[in-house]
DRENTI-739621 format. One record per residue: residue number from 1; residue in three letters; x, y, z of N, C-alpha, C in turn. Coordinates in nm, 3 decimals. Layout:
REM residues N
rec nr NUM, rest ALA, n_X X, n_Y Y, n_Z Z, ca_X X, ca_Y Y, ca_Z Z, c_X X, c_Y Y, c_Z Z
...
END
This chain:
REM residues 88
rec nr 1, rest UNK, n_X 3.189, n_Y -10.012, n_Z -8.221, ca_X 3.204, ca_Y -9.981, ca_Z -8.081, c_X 3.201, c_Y -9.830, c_Z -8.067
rec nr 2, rest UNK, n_X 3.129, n_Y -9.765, n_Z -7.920, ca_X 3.183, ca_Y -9.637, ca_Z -7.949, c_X 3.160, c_Y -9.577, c_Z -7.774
rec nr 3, rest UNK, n_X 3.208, n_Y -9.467, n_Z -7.813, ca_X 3.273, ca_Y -9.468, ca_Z -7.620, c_X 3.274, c_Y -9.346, c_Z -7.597
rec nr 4, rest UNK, n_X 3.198, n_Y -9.285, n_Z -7.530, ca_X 3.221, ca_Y -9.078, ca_Z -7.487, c_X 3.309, c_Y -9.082, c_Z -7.347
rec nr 5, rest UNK, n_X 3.386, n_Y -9.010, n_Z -7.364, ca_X 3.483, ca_Y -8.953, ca_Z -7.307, c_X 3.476, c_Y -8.798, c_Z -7.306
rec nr 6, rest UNK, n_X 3.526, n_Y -8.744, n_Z -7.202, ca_X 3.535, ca_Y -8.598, ca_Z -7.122, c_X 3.681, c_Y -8.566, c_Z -7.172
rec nr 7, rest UNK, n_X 3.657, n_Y -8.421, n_Z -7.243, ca_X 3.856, ca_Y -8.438, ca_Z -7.255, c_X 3.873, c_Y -8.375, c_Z -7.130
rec nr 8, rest UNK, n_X 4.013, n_Y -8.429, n_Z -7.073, ca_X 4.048, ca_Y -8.341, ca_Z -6.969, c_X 4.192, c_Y -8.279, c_Z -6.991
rec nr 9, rest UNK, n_X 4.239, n_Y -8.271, n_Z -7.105, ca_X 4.368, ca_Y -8.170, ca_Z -7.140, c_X 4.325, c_Y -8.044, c_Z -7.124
rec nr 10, rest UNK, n_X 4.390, n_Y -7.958, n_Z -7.081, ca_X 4.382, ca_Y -7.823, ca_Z -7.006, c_X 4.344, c_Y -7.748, c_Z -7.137
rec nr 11, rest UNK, n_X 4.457, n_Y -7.781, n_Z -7.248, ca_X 4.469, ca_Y -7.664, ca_Z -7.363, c_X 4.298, c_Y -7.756, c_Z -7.456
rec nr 12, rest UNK, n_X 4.270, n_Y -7.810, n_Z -7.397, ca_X 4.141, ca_Y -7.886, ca_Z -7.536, c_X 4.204, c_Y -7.949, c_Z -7.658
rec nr 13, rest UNK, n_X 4.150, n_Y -8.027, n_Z -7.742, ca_X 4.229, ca_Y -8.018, ca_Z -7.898, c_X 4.252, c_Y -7.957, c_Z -7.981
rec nr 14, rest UNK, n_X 4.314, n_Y -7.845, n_Z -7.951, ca_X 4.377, ca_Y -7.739, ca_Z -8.029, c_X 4.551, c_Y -7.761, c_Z -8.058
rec nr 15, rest UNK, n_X 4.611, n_Y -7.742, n_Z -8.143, ca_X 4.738, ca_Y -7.702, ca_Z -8.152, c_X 4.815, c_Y -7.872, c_Z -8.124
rec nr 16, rest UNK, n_X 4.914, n_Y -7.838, n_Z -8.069, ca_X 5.017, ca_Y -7.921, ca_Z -8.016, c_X 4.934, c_Y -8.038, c_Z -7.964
rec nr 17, rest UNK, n_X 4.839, n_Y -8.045, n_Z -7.849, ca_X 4.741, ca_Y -8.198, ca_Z -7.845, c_X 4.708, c_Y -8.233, c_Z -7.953
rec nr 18, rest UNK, n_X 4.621, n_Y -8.162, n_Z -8.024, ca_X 4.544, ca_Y -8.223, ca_Z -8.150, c_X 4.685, c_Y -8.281, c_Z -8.213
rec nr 19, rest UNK, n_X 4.756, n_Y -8.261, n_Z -8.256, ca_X 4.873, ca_Y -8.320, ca_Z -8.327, c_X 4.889, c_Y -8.440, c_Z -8.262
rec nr 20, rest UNK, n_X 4.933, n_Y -8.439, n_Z -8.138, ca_X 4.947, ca_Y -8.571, ca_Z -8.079, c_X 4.861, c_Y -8.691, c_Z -8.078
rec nr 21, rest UNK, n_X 4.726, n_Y -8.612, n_Z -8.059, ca_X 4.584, ca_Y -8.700, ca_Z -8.083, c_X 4.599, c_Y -8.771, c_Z -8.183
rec nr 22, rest UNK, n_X 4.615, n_Y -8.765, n_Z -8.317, ca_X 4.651, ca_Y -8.724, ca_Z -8.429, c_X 4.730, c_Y -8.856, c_Z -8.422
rec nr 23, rest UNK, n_X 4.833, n_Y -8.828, n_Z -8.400, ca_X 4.967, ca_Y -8.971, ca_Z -8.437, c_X 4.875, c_Y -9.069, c_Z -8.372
rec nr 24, rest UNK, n_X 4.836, n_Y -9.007, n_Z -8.217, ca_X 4.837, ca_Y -9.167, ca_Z -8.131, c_X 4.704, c_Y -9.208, c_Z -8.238
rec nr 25, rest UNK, n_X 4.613, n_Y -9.135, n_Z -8.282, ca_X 4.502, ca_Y -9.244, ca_Z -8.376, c_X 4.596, c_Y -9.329, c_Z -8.455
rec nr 26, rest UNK, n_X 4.625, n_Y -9.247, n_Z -8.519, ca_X 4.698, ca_Y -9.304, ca_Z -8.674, c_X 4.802, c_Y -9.451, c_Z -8.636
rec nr 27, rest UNK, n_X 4.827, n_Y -9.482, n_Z -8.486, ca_X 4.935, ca_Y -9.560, ca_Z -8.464, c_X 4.805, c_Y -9.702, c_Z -8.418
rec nr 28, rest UNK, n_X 4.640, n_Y -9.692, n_Z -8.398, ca_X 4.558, ca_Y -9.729, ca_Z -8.408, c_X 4.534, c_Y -9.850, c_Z -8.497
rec nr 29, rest UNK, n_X 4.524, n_Y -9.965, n_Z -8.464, ca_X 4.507, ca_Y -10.100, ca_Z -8.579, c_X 4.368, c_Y -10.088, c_Z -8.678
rec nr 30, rest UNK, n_X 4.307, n_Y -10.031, n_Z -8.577, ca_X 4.172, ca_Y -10.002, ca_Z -8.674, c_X 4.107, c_Y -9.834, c_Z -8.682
rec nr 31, rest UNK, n_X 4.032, n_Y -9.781, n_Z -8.780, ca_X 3.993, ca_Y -9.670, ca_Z -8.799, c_X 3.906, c_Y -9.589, c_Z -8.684
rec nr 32, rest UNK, n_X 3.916, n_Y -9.488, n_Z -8.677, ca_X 3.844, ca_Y -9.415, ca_Z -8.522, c_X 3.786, c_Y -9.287, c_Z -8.591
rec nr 33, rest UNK, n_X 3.702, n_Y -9.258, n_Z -8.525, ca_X 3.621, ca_Y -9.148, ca_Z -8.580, c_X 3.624, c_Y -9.110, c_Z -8.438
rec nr 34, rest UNK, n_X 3.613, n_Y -8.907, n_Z -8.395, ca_X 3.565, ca_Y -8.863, ca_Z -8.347, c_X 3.483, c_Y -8.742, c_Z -8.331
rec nr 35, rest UNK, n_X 3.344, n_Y -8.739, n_Z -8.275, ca_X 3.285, ca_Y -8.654, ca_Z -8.291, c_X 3.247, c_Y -8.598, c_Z -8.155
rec nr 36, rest UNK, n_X 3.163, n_Y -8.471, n_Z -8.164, ca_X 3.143, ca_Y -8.344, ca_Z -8.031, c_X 2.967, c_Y -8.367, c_Z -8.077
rec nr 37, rest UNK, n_X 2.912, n_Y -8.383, n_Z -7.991, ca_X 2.745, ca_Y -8.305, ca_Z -7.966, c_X 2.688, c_Y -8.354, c_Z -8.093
rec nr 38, rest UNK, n_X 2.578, n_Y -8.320, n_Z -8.192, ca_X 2.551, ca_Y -8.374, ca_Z -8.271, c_X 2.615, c_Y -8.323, c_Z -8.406
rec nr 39, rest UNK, n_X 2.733, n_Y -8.267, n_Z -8.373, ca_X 2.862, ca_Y -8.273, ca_Z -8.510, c_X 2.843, c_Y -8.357, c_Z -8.617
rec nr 40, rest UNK, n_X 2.908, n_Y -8.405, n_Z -8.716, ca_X 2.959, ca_Y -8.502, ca_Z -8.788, c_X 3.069, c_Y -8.567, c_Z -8.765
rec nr 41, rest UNK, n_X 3.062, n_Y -8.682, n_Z -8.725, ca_X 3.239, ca_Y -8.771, ca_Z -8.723, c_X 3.322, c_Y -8.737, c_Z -8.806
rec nr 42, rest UNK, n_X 3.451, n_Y -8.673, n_Z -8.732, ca_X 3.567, ca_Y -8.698, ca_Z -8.807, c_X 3.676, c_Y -8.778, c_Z -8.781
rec nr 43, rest UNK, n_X 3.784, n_Y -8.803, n_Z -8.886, ca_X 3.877, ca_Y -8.917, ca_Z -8.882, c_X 3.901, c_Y -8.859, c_Z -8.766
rec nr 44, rest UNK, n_X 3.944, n_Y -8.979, n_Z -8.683, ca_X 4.037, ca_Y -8.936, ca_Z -8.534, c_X 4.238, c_Y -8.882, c_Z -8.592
rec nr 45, rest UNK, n_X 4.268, n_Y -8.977, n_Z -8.756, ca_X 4.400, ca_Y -8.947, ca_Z -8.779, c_X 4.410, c_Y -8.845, c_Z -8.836
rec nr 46, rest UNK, n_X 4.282, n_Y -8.747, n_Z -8.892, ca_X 4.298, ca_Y -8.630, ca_Z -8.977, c_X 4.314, c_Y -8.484, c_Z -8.852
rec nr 47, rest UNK, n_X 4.420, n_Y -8.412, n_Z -8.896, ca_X 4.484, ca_Y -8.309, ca_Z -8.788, c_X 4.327, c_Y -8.211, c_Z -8.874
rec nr 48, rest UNK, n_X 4.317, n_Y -8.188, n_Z -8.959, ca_X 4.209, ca_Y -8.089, ca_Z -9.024, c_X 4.085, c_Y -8.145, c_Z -8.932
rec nr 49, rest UNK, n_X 4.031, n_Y -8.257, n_Z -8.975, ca_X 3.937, ca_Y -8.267, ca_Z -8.899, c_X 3.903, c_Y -8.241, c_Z -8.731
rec nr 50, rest UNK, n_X 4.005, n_Y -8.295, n_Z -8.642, ca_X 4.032, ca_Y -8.281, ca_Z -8.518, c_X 4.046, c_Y -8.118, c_Z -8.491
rec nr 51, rest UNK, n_X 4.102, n_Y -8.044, n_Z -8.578, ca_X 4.158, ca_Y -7.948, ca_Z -8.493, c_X 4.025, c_Y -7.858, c_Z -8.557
rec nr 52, rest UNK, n_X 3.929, n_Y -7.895, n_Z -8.680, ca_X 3.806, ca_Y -7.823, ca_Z -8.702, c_X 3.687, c_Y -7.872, c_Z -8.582
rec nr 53, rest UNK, n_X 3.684, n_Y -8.004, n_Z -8.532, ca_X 3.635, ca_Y -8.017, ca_Z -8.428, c_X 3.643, c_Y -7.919, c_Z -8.315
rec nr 54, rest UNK, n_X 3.761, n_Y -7.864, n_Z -8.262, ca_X 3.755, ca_Y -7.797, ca_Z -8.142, c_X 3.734, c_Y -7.815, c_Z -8.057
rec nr 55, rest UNK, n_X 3.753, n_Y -7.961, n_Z -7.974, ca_X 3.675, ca_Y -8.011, ca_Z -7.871, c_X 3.785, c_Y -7.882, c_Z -7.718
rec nr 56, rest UNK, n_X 3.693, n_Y -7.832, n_Z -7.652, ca_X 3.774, ca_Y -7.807, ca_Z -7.507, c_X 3.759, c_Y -7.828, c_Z -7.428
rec nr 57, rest UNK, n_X 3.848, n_Y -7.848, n_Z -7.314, ca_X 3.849, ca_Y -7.911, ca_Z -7.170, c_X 3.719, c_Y -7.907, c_Z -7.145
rec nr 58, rest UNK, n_X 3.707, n_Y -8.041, n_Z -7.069, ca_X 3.561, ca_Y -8.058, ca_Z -6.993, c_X 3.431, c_Y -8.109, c_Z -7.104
rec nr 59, rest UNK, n_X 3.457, n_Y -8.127, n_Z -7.265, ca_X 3.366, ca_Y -8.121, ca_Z -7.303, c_X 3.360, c_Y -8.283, c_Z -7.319
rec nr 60, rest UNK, n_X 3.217, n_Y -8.336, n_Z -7.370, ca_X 3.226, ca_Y -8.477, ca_Z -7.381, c_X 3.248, c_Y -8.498, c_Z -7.569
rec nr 61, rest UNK, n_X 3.299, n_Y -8.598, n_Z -7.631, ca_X 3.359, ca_Y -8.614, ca_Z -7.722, c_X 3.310, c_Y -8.813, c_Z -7.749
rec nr 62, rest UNK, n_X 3.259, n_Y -8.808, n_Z -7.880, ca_X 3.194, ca_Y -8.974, ca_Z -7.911, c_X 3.355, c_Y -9.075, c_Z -7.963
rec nr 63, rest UNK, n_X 3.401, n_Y -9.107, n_Z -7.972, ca_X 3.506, ca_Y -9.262, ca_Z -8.025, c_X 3.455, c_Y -9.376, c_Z -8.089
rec nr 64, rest UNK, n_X 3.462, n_Y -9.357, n_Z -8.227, ca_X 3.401, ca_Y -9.484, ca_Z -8.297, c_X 3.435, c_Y -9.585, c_Z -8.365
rec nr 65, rest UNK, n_X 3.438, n_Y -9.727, n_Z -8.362, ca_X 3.477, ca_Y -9.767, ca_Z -8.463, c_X 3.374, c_Y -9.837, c_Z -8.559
rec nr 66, rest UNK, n_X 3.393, n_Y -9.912, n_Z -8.619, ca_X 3.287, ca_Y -10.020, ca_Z -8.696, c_X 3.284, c_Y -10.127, c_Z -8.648
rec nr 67, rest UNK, n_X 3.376, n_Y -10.148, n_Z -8.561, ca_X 3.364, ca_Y -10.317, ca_Z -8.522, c_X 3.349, c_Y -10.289, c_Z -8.378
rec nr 68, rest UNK, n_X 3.340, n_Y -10.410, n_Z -8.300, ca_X 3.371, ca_Y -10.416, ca_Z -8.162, c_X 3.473, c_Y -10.574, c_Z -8.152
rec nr 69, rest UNK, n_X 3.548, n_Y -10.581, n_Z -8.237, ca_X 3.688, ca_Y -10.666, ca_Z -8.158, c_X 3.797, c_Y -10.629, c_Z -8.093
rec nr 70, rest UNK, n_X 3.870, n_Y -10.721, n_Z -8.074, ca_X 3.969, ca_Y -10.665, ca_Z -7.927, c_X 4.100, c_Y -10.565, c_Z -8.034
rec nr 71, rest UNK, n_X 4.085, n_Y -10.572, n_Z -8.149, ca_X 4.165, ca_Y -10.440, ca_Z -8.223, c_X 4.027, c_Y -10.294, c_Z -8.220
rec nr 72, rest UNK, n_X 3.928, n_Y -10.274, n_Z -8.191, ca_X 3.857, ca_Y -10.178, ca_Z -8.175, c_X 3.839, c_Y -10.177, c_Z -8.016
rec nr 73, rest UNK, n_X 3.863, n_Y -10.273, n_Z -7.935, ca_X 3.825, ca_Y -10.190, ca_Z -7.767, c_X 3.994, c_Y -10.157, c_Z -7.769
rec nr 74, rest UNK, n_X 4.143, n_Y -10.217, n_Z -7.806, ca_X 4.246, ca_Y -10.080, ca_Z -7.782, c_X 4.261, c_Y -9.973, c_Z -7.821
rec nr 75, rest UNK, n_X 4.191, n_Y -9.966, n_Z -7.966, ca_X 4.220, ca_Y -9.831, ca_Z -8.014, c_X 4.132, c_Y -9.749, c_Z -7.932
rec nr 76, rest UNK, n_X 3.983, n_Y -9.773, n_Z -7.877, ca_X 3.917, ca_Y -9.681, ca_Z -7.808, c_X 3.989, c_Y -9.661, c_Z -7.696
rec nr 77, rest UNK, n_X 4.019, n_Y -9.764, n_Z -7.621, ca_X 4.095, ca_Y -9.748, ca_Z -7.461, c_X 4.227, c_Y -9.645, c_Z -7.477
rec nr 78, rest UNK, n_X 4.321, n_Y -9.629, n_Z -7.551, ca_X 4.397, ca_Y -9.583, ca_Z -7.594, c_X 4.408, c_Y -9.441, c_Z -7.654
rec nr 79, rest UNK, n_X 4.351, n_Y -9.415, n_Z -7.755, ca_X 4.242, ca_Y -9.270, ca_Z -7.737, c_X 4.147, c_Y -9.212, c_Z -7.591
rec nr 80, rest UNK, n_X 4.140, n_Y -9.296, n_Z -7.544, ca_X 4.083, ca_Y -9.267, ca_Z -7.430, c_X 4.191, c_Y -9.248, c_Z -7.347
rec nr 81, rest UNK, n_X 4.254, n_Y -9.345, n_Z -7.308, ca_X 4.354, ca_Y -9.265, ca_Z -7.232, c_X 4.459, c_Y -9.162, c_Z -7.254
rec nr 82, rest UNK, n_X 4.464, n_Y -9.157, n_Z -7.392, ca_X 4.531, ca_Y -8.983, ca_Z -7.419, c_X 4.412, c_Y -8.857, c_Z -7.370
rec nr 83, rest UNK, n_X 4.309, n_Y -8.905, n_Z -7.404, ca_X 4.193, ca_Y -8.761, ca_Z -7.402, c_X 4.162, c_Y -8.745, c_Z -7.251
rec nr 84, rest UNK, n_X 4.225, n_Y -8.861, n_Z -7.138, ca_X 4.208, ca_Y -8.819, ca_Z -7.006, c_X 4.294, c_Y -8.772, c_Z -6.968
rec nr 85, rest UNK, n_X 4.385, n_Y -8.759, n_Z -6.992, ca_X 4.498, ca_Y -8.676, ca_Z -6.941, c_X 4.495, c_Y -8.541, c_Z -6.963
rec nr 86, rest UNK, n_X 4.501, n_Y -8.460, n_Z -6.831, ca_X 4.509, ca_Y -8.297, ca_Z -6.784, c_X 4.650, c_Y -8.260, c_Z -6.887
rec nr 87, rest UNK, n_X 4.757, n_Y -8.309, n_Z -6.871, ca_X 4.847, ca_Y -8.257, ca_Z -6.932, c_X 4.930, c_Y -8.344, c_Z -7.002
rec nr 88, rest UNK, n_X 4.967, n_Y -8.289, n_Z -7.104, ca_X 5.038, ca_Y -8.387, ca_Z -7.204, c_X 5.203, c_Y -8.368, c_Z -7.215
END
């Protein structure tokens, strides 16, 4: 499954979001990858990867998993609804 989303956190995934990003993957039933533009996917639970990503406000951002069952559309919906939120 995979799903682009706009971040709309003010600060981008830097710092203190990316951390949070971070848990809420890792609390995820199944594995998430996210990637920027034609980047390389990284783990959505790795803080290195995420915070080498750099995604900032306004930019669009890919959500992946390997499957499409109903444990891969919450973890996307769920990541998704952290990465829409202006403020955390």
């Amino acid at each position: 499954m995979e799903r682009t989303v706009t971040v709309a956190i003010l600060e981008g995934l830097h710092a203190r979001p990316a951390a949070m990003f971070v848990q809420e993957a890792g609390k995820q039933p199944v594995p998430v990858t996210i990637s920027r533009g034609e980047d390389e996917p990284v783990d959505a639970a790795s803080i290195l990867g995420v915070m080498t990503l750099g995604a900032a406000a306004g930019e669009v951002v890919t959500l992946r998993t390997e499957g499409d069952g109903p444990d891969d559309v919450a973890a996307i919906d769920a990541l998704e609804a952290f990465l829409s939120q202006e403020t955390i």
